[in-house]
LOKOL-85375 format. One record per residue: x, y, z of N, C-alpha, C, O in turn; residue number from 1; residue in three letters. Coordinates in nm, 3 decimals. Example, Ala and Ser with C-alpha at 12.3 -4.5 7.8 and 13.67 -1.06 7.14 Angstrom:
! LOKOL-85375
PT       nX       nY       nZ      caX      caY      caZ       cX       cY       cZ       oX       oY       oZ  num  residuo
PT    1.319   -0.569    0.780    1.230   -0.450    0.780    1.320   -0.330    0.780    1.424   -0.332    0.846    1      ALA
PT    1.285   -0.225    0.708    1.367   -0.106    0.714    1.290    0.003    0.787    1.341    0.114    0.804    2      SER
***
This chain:
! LOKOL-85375
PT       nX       nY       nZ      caX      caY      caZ       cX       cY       cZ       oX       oY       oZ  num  residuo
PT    0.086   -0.118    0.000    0.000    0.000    0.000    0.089    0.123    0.000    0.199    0.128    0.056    1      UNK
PT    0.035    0.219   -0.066    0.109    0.348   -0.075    0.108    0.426    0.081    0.016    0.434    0.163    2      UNK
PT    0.256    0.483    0.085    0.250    0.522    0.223    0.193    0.675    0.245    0.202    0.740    0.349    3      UNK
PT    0.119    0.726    0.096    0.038    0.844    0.045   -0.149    0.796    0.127   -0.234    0.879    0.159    4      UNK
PT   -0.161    0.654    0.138   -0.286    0.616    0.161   -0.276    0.564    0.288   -0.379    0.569    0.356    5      UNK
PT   -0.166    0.510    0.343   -0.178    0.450    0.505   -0.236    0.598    0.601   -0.289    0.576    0.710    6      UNK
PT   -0.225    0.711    0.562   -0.281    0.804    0.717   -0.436    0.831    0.648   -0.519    0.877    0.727    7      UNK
PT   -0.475    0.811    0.528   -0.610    0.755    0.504   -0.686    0.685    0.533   -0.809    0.692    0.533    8      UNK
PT   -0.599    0.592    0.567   -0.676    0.454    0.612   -0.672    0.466    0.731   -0.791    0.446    0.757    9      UNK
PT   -0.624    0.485    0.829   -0.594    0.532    0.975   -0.696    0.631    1.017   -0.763    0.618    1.119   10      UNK
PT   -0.707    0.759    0.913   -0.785    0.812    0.934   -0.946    0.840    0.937   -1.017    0.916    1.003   11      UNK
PT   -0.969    0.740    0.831   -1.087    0.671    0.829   -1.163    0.546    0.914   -1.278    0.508    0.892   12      UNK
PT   -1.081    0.499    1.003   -1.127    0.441    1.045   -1.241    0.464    1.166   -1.331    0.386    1.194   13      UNK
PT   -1.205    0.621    1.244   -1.321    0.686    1.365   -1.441    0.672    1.266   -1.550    0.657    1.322   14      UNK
PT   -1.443    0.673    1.123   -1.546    0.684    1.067   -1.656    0.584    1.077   -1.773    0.602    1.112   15      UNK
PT   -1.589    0.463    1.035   -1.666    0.350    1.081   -1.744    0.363    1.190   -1.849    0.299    1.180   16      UNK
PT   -1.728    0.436    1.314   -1.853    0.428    1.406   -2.017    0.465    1.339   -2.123    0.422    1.387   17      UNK
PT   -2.005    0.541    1.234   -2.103    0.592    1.176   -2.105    0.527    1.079   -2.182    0.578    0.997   18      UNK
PT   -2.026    0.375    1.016   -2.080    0.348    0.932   -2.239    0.265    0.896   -2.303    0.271    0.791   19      UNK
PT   -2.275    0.183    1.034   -2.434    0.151    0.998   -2.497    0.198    1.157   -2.479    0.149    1.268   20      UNK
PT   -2.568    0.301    1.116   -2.618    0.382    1.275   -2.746    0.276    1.307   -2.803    0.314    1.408   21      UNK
PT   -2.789    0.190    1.267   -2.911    0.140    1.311   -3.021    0.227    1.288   -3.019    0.341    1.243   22      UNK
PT   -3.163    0.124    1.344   -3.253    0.192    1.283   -3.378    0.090    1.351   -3.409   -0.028    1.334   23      UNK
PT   -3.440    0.222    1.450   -3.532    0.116    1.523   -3.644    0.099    1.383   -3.615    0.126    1.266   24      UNK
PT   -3.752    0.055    1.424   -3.871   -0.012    1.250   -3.988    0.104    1.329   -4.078    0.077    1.409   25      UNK
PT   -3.951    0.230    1.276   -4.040    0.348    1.307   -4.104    0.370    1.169   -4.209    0.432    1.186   26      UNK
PT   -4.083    0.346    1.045   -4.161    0.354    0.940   -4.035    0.425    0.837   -3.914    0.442    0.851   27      UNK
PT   -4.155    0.463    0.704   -4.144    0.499    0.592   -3.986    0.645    0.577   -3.902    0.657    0.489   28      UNK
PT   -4.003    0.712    0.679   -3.920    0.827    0.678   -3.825    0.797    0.750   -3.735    0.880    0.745   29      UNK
PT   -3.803    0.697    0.827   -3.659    0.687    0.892   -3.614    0.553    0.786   -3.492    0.558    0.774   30      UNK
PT   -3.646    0.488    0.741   -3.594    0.430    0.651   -3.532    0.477    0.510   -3.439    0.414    0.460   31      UNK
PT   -3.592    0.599    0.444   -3.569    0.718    0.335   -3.414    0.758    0.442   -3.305    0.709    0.415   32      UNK
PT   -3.427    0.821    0.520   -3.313    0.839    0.619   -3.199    0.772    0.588   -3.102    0.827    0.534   33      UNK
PT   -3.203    0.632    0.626   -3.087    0.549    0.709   -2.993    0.602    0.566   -2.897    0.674    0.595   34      UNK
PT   -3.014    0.571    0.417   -2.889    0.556    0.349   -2.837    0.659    0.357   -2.715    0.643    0.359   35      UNK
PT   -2.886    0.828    0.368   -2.778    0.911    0.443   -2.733    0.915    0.512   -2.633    0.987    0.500   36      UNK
PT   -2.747    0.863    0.623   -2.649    0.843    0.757   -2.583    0.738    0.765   -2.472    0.754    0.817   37      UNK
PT   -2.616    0.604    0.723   -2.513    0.489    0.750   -2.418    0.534    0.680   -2.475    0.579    0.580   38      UNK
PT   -2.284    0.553    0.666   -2.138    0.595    0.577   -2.162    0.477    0.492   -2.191    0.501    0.375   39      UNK
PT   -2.154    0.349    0.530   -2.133    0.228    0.414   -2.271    0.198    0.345   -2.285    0.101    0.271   40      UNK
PT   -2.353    0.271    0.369   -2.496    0.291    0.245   -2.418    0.394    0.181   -2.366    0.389    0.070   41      UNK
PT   -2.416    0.459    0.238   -2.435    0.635    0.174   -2.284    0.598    0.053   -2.286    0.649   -0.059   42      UNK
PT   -2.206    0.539    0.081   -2.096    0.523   -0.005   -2.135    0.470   -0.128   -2.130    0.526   -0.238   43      UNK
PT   -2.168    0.380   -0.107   -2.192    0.238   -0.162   -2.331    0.298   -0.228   -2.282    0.350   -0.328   44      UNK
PT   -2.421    0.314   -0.234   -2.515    0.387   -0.311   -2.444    0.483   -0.395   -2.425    0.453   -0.513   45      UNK
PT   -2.402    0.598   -0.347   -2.334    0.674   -0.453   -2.274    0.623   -0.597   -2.310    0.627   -0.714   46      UNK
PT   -2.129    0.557   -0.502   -2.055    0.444   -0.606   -2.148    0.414   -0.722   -2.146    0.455   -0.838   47      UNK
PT   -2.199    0.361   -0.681   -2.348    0.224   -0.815   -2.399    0.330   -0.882   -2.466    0.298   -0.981   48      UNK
PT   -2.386    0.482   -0.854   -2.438    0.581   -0.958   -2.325    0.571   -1.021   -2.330    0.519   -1.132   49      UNK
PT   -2.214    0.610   -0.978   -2.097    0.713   -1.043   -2.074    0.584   -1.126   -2.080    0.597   -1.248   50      UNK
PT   -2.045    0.446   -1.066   -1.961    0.331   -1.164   -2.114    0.364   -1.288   -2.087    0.428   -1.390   51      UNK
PT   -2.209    0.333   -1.274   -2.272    0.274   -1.400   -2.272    0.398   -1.488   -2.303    0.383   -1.606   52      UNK
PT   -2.241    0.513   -1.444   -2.204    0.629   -1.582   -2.104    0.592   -1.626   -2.091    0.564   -1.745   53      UNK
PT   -2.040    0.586   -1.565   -1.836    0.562   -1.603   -1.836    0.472   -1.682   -1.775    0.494   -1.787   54      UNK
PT   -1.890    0.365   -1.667   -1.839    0.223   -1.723   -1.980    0.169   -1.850   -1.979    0.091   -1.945   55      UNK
PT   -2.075    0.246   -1.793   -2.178    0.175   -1.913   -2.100    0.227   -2.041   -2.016    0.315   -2.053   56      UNK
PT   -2.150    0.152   -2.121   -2.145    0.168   -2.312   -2.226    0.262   -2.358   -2.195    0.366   -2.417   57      UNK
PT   -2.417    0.190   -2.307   -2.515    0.260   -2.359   -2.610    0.320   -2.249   -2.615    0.298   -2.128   58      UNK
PT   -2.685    0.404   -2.334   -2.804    0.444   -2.223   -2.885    0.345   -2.141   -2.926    0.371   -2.027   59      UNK
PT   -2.907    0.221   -2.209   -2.925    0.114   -2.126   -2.848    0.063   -2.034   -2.895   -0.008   -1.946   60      UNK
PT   -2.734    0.091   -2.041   -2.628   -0.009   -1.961   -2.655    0.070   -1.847   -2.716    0.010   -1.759   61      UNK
PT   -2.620    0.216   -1.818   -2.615    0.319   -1.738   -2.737    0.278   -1.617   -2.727    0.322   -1.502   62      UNK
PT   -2.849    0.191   -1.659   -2.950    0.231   -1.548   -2.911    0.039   -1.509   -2.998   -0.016   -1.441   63      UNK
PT   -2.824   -0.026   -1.540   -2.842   -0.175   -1.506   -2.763   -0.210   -1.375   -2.792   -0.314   -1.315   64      UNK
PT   -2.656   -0.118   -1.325   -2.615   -0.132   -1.198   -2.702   -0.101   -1.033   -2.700   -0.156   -0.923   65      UNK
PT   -2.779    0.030   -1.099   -2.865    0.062   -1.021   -3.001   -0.022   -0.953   -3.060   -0.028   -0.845   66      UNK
PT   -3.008   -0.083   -1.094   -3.162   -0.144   -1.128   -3.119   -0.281   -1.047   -3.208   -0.306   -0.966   67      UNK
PT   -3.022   -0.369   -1.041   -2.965   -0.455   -0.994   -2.973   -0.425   -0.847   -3.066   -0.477   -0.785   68      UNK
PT   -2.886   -0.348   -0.782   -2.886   -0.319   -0.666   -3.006   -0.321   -0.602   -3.022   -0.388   -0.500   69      UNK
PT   -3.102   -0.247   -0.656   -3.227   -0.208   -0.617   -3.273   -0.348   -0.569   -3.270   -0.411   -0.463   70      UNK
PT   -3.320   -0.368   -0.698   -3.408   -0.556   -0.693   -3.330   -0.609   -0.594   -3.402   -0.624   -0.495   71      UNK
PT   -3.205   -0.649   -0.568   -3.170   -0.774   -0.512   -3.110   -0.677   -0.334   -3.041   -0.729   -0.247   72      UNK
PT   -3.153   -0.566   -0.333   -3.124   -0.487   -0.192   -3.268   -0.533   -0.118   -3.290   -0.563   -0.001   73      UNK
PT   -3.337   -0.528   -0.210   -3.508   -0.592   -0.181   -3.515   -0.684   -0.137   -3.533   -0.681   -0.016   74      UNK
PT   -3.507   -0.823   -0.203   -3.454   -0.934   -0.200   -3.406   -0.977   -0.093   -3.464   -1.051   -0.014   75      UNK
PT   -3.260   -0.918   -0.079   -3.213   -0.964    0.056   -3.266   -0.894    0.193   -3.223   -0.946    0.296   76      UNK
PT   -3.354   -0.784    0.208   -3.463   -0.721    0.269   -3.522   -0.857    0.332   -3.481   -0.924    0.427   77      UNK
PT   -3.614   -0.872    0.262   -3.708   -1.017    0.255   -3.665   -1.128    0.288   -3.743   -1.192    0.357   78      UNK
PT   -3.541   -1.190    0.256   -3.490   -1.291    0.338   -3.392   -1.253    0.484   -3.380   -1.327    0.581   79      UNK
PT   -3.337   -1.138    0.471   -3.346   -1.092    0.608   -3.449   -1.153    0.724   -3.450   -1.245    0.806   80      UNK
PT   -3.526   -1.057    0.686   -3.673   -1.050    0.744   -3.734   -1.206    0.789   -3.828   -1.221    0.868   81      UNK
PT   -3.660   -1.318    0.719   -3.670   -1.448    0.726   -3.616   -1.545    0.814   -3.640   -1.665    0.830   82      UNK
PT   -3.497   -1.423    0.898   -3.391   -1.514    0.924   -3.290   -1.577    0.840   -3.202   -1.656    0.877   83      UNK
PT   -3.309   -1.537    0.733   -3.166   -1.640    0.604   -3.076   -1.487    0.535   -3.088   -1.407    0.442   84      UNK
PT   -2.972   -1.518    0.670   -2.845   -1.432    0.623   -2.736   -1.502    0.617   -2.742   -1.624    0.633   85      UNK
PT   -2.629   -1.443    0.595   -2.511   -1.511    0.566   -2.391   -1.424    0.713   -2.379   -1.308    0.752   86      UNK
PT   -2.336   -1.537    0.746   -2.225   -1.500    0.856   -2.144   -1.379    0.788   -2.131   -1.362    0.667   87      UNK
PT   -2.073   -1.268    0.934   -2.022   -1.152    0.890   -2.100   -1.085    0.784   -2.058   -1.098    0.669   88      UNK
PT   -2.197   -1.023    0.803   -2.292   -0.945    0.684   -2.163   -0.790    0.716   -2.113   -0.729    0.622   89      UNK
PT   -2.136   -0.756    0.864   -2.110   -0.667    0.889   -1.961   -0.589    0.826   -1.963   -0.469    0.800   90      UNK
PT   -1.850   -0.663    0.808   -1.756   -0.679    0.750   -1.802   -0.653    0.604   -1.748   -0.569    0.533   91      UNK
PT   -1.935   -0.753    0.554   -1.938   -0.800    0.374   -1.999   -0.678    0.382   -1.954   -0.617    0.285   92      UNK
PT   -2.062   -0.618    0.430   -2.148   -0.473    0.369   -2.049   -0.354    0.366   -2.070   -0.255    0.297   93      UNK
PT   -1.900   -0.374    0.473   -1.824   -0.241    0.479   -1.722   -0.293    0.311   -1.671   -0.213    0.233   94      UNK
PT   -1.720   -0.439    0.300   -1.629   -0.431    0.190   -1.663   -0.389    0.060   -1.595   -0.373   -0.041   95      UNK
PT   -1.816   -0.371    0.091   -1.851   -0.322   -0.046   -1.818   -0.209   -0.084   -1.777   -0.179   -0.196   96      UNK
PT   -1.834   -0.132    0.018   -1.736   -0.010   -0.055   -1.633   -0.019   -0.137   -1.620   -0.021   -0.259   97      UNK
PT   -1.535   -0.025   -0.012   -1.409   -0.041   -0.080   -1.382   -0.170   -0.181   -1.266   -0.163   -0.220   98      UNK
PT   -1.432   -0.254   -0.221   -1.467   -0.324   -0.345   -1.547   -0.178   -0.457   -1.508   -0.124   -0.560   99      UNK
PT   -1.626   -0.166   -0.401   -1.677   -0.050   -0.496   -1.596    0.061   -0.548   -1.586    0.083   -0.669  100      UNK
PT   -1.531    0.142   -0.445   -1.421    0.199   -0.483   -1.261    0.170   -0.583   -1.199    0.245   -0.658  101      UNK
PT   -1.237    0.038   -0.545   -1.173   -0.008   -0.661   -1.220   -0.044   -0.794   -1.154   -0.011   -0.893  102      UNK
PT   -1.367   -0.130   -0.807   -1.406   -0.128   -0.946   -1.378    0.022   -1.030   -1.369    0.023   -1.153  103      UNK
PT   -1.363    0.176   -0.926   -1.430    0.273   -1.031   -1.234    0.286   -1.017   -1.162    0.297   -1.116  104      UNK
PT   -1.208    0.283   -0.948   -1.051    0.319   -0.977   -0.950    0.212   -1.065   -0.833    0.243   -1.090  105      UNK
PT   -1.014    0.076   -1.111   -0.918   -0.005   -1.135   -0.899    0.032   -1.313   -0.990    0.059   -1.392  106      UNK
PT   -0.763    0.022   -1.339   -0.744    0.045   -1.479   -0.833    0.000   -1.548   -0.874    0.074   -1.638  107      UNK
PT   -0.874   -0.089   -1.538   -0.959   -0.185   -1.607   -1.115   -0.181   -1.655   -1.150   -0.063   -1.653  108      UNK
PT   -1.195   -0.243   -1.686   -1.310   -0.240   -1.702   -1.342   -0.443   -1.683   -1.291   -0.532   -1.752  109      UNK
PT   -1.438   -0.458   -1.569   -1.497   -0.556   -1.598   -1.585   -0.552   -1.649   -1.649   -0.451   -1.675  110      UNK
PT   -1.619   -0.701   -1.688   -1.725   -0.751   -1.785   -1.806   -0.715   -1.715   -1.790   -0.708   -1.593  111      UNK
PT   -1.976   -0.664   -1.815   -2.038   -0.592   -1.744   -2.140   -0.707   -1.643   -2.210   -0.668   -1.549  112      UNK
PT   -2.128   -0.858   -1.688   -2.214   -0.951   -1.624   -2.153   -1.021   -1.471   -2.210   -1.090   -1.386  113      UNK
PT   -2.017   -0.971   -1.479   -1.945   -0.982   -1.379   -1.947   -0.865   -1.302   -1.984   -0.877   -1.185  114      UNK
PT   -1.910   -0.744   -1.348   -1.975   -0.633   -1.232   -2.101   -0.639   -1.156   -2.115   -0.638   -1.034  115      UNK
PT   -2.203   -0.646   -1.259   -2.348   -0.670   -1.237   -2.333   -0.763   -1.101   -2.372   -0.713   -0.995  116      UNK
PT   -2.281   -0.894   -1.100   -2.282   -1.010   -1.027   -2.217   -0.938   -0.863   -2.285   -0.947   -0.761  117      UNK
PT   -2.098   -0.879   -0.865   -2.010   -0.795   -0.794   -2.149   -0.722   -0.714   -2.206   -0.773   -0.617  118      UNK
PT   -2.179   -0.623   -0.766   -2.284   -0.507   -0.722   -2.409   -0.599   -0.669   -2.475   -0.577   -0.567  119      UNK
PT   -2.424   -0.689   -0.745   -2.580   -0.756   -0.642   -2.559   -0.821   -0.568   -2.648   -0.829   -0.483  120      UNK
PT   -2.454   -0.897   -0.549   -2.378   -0.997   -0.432   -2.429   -0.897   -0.291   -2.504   -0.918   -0.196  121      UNK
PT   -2.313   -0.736   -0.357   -2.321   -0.668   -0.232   -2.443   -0.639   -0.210   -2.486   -0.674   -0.100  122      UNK
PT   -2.527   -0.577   -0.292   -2.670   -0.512   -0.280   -2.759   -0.633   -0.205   -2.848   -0.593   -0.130  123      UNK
PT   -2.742   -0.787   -0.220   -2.796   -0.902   -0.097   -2.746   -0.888   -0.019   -2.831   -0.855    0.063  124      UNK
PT   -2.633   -0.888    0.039   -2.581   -0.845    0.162   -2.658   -0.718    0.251   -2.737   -0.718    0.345  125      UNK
PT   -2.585   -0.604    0.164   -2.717   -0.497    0.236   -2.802   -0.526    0.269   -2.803   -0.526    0.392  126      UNK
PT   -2.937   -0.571    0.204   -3.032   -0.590    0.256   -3.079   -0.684    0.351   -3.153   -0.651    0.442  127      UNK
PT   -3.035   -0.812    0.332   -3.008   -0.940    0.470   -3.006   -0.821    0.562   -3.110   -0.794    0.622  128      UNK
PT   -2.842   -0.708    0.588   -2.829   -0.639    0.725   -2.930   -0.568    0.739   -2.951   -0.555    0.860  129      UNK
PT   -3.015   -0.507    0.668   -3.161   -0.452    0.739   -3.248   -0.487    0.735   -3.335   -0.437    0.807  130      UNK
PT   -3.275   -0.579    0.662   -3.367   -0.711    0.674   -3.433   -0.815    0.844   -3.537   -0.863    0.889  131      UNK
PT   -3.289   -0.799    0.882   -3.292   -0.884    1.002   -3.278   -0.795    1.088   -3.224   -0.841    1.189  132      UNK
PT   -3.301   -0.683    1.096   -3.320   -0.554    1.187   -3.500   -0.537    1.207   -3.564   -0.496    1.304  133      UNK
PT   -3.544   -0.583    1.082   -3.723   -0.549    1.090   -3.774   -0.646    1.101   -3.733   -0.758    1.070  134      UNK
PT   -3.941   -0.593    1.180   -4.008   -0.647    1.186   -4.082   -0.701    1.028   -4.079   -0.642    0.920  135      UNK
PT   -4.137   -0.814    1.059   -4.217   -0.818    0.892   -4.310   -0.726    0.798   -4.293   -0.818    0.719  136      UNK
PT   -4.357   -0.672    0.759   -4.434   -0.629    0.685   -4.381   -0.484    0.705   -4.472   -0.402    0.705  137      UNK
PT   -4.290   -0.446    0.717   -4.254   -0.307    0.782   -4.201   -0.199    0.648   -4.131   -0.244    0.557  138      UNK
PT   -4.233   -0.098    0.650   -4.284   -0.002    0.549   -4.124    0.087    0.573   -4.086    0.182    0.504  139      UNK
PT   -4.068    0.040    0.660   -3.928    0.125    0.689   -3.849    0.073    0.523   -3.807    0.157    0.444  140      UNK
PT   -3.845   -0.035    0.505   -3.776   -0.129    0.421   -3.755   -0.037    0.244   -3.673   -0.002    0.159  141      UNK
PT   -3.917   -0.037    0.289   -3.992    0.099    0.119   -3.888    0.226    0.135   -3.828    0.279    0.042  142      UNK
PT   -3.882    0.252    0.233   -3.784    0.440    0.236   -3.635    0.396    0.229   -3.557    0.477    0.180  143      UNK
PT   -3.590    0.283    0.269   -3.441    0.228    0.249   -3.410    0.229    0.125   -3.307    0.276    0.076  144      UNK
PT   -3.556    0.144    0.036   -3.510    0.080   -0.085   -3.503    0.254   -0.200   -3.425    0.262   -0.295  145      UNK
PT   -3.606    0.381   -0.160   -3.646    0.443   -0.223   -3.497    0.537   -0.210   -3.416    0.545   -0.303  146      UNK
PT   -3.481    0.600   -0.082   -3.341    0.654   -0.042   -3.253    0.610   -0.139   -3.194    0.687   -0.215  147      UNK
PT   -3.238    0.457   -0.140   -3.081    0.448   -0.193   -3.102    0.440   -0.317   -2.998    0.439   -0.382  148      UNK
PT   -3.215    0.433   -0.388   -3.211    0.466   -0.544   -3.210    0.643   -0.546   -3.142    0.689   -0.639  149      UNK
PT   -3.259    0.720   -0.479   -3.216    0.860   -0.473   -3.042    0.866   -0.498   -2.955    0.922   -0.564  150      UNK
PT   -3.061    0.782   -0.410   -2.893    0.813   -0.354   -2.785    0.773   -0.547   -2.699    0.834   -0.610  151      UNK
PT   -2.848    0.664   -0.564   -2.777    0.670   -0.687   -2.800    0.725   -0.779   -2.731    0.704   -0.878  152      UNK
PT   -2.913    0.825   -0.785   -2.940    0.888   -0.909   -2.824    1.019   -0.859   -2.787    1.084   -0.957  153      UNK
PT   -2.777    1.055   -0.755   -2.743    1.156   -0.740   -2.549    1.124   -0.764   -2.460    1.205   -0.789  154      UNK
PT   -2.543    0.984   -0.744   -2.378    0.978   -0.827   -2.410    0.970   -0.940   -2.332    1.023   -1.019  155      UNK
PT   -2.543    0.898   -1.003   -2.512    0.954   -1.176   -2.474    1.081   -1.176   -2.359    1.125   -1.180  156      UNK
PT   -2.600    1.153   -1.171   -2.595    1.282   -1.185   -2.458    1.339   -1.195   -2.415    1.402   -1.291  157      UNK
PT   -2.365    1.297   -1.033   -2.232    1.371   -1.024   -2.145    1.332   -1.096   -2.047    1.406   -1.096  158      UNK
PT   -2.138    1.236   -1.166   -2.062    1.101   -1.285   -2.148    1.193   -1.412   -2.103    1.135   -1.511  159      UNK
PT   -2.196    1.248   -1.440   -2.235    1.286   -1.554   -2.183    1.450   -1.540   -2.104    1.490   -1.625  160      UNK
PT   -2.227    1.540   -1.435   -2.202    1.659   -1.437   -2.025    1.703   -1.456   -1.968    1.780   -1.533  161      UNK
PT   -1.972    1.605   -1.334   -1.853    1.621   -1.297   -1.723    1.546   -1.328   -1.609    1.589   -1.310  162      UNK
PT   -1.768    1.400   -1.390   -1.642    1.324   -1.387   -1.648    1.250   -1.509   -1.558    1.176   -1.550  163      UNK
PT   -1.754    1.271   -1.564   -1.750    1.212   -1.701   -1.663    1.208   -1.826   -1.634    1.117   -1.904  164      UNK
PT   -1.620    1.380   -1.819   -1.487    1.362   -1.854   -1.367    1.433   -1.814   -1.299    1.517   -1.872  165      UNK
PT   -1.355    1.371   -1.686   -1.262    1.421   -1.626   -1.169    1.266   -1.539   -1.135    1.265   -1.421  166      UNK
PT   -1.147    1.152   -1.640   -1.110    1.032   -1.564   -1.074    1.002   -1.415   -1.137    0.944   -1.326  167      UNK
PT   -0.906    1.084   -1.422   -0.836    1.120   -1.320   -0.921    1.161   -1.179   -0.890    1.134   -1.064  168      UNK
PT   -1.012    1.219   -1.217   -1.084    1.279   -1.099   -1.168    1.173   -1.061   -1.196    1.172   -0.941  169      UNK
PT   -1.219    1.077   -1.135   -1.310    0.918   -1.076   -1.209    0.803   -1.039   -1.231    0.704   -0.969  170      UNK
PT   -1.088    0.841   -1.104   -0.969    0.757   -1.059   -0.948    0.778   -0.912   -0.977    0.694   -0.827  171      UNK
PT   -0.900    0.884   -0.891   -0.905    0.980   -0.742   -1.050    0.972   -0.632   -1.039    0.993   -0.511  172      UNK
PT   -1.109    0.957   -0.662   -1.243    0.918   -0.617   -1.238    0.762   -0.587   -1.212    0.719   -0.475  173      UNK
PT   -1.260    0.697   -0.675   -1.264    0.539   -0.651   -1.148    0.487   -0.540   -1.160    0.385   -0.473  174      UNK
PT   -1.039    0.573   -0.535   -0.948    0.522   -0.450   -0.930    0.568   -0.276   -0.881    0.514   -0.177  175      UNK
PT   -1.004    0.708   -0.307   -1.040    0.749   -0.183   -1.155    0.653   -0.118   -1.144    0.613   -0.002  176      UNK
PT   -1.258    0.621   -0.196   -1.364    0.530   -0.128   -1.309    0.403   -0.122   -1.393    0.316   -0.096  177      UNK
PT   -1.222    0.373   -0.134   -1.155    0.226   -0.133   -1.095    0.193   -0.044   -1.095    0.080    0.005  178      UNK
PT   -0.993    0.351    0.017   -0.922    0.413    0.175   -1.022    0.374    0.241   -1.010    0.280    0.320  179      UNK
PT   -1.164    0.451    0.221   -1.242    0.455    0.328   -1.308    0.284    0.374   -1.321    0.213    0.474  180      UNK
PT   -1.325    0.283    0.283   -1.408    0.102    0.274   -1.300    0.000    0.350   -1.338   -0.092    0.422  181      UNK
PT   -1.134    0.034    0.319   -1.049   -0.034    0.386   -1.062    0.011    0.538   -0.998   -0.071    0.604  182      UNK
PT   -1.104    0.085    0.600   -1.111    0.154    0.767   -1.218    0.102    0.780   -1.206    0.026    0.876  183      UNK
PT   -1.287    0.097    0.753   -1.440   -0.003    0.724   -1.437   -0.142    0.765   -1.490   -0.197    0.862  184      UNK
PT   -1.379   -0.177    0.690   -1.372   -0.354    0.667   -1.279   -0.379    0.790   -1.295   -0.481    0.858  185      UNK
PT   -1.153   -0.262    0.828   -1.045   -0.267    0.948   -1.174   -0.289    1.051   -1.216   -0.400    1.083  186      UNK
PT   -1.225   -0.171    1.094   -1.305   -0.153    1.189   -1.408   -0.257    1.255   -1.430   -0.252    1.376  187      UNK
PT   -1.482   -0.367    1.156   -1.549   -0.450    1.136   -1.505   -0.577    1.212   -1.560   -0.636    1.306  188      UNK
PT   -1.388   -0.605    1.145   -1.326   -0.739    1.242   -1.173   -0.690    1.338   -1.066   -0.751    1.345  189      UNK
PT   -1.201   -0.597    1.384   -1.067   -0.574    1.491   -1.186   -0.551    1.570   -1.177   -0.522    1.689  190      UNK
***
């Protein structure tokens, strides 16, 4: 690791206290809420805007990271809600970031059926972790799922206004959220 990113990572890590604030099952508006305040929503939503500008081909491609997340953030909502999660959700939801942050920083471009796969893995994860926070039928789940599609229309948006063509600057970005996601994932199992 660059010794430009170790007081990043150090420094990110107080952050993690705020990365999933909880969320008693009060309804529709504290659920719209949580993805601004949890840090590893609020990241990780963004990201899934900014990557699917960056990296789609077509105008179709652009809405398929989002659309993914969405459905299968649902999904794992619902089996949450079931009891059927997977061990360490807490760790797998901070690595999504910083997994997320490297997809937008890595030289590369993955295949888009393999990103896709990447992004909904995490987007089940998410939802399992607030899934198994609610009660059943609970309307909090609707403002989670609605929030974090806000939330990604607003890294398109910033992936279209700001970085679309400006590489270097999503390069610089992806790697900062990657710092952060690494204090994350630190924070999680220490």
């Amino acid at each position: 690791m660059s010794k430009r990113f170790l007081p990043l990572l150090l420094a990110a890590l107080p952050l993690a206290a705020f990365a999933h604030t909880g969320h008693g099952d009060h309804g529709f508006v504290d659920g719209f809420a949580h993805p601004f305040l949890g840090l590893d929503h609020l990241l990780a939503m963004l990201l899934v805007g900014v990557w699917s500008v960056m990296h789609a081909k077509t105008a179709r491609q652009v809405w398929q990271a989002p659309a993914t997340f969405i459905a299968l953030l649902a999904t794992g909502a619902m089996l949450g809600q079931h009891g059927i999660v997977v061990p360490q959700l807490e760790p797998l939801v901070a690595a999504s970031v910083l997994v997320l942050g490297v997809m937008l920083a890595a030289p590369f471009r993955m295949h888009a059926s393999a990103a896709l796969a990447v992004i909904g893995g995490f987007a089940l994860f998410h939802g399992m972790a607030h899934g198994g926070e609610l009660q059943q039928g609970s309307t909090i789940m609707a403002g989670i799922v609605l929030g974090s599609a806000v939330l990604h229309g607003i890294g398109m948006g910033f992936a279209h206004v700001v970085l679309k063509n400006r590489p270097t600057l999503a390069l610089r970005l992806g790697q900062l959220v990657a710092v952060i996601g690494g204090g994350l994932v630190l924070s999680t199992v220490l």
